[in-house]
C-alpha positions in Angstrom: 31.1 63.7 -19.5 30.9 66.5 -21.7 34.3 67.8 -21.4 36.0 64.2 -22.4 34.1 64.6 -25.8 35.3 68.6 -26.1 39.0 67.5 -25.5 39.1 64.9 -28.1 37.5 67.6 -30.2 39.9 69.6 -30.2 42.9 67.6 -30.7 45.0 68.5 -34.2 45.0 65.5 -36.7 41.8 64.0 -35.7 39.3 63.8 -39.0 37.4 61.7 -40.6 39.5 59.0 -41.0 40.0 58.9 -36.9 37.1 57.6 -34.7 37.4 58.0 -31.1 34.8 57.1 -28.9 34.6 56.8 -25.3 33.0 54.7 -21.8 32.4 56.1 -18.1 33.0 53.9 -15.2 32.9 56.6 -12.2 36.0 58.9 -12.5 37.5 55.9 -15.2 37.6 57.1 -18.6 38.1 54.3 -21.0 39.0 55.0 -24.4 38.5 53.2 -27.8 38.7 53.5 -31.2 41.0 53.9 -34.2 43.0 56.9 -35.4 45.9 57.1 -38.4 48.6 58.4 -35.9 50.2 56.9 -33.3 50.5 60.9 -31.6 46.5 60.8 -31.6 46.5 58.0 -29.8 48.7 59.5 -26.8 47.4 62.6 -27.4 43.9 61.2 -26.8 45.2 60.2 -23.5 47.2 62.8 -22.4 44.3 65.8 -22.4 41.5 63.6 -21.1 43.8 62.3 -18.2 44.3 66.7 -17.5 40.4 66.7 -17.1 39.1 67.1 -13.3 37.5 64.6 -11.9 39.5 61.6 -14.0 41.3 59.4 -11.8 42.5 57.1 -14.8 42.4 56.3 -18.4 42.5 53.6 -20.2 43.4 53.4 -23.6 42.5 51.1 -26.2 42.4 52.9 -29.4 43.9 51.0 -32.1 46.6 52.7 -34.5 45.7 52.0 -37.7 48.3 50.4 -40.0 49.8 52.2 -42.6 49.5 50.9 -45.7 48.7 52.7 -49.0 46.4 50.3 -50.4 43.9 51.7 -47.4 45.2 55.2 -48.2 43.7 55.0 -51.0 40.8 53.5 -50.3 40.1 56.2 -47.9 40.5 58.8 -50.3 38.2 57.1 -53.1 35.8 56.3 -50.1 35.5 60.3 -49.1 35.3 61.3 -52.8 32.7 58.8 -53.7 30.5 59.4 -50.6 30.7 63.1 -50.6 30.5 63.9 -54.1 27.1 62.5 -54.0 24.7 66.1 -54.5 23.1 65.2 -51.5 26.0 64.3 -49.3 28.1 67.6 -49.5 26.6 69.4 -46.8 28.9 66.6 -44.7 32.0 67.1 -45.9 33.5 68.2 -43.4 37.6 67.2 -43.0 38.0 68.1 -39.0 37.2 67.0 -36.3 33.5 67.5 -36.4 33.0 65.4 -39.2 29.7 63.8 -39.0 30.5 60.6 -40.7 34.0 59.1 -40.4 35.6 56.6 -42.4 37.9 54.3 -41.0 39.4 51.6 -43.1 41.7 48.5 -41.9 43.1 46.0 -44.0 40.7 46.4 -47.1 37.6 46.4 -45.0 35.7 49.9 -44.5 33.4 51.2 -42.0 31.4 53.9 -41.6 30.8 55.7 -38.1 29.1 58.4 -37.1 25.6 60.1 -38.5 23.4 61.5 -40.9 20.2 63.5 -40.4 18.5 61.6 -43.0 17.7 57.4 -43.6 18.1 58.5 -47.0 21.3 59.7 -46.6 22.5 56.8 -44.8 21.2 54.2 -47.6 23.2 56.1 -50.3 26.3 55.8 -47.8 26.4 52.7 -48.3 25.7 52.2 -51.7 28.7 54.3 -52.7 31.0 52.8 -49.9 30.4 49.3 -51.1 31.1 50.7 -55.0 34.5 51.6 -53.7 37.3 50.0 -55.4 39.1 47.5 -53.4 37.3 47.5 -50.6 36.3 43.6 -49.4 33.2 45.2 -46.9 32.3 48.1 -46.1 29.6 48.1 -43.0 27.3 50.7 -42.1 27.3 51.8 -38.5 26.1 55.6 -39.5 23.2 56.6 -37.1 19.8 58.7 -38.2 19.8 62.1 -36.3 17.1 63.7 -37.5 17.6 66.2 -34.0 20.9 67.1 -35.5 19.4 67.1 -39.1 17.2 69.8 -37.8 19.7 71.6 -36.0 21.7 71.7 -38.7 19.0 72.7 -41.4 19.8 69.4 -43.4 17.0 68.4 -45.5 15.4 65.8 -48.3 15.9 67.9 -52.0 12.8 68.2 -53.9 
């Protein structure tokens, strides 16, 4: 269902450090996940509950805990990751962010994707250089449809 996606797209607040993903089960939404505001959690629920067709929703994104230990860790994650030359073409702070970083407790992981394995391998590396950070675990996907749709390519 397209439209669940385009909802949760355009909610305020949700970025990088959010990840919201969703399941189908008929006219059943079920929702999962983790964002840094409790409001993005209800807020997640609220539109895609207004979208035809959905009977119910069920919601089992988890609110992230606030903590500035993993506020910082989020912040020297992004920098680390997209400062890399070849990683700034996805630094991208709303909602469409192609990778998203969501960090719990000390422990990172990455979401989302990358149009290149290349890309994905130096993800990593610099996630797991972080500072403070007890694992950091690669769940990025290789796009390469969305690499080329995007015009992302390997620098000579």
């Amino acid at each position: 269902m397209k439209s669940v996606r385009k909802e949760i797209l355009r909610l305020p607040f949700y970025g990088p450090f959010d990840w919201i993903t969703f399941g189908l089960d008929g006219a059943k939404v079920m929702l999962d996940g983790f964002v840094l505001r409790p409001t993005l959690k209800t807020d997640s629920e609220r539109v895609v509950k207004k979208i035809e067709g959905v009977e119910s929703v069920t919601n089992n994104i988890e609110v992230l805990p606030v903590g500035s230990m993993d506020d910082q860790i989020r912040m020297q994650m992004w920098r680390a990751v997209m400062g890399h030359p070849a990683m700034t073409r996805y630094a991208i702070r709303g909602p469409n962010s192609p990778v998203h970083i969501i960090v719990k407790n000390g422990n990172a992981t990455l979401e989302g994707f990358v149009g290149l394995e290349s890309d994905k391998t130096i993800t990593g590396i610099k996630a797991n250089g972080v500072p403070g950070v007890f694992k950091a675990t690669n769940n990025l996907r290789v796009d390469e449809s969305q690499a080329k749709k995007k015009k992302v390519r390997d620098k000579v």
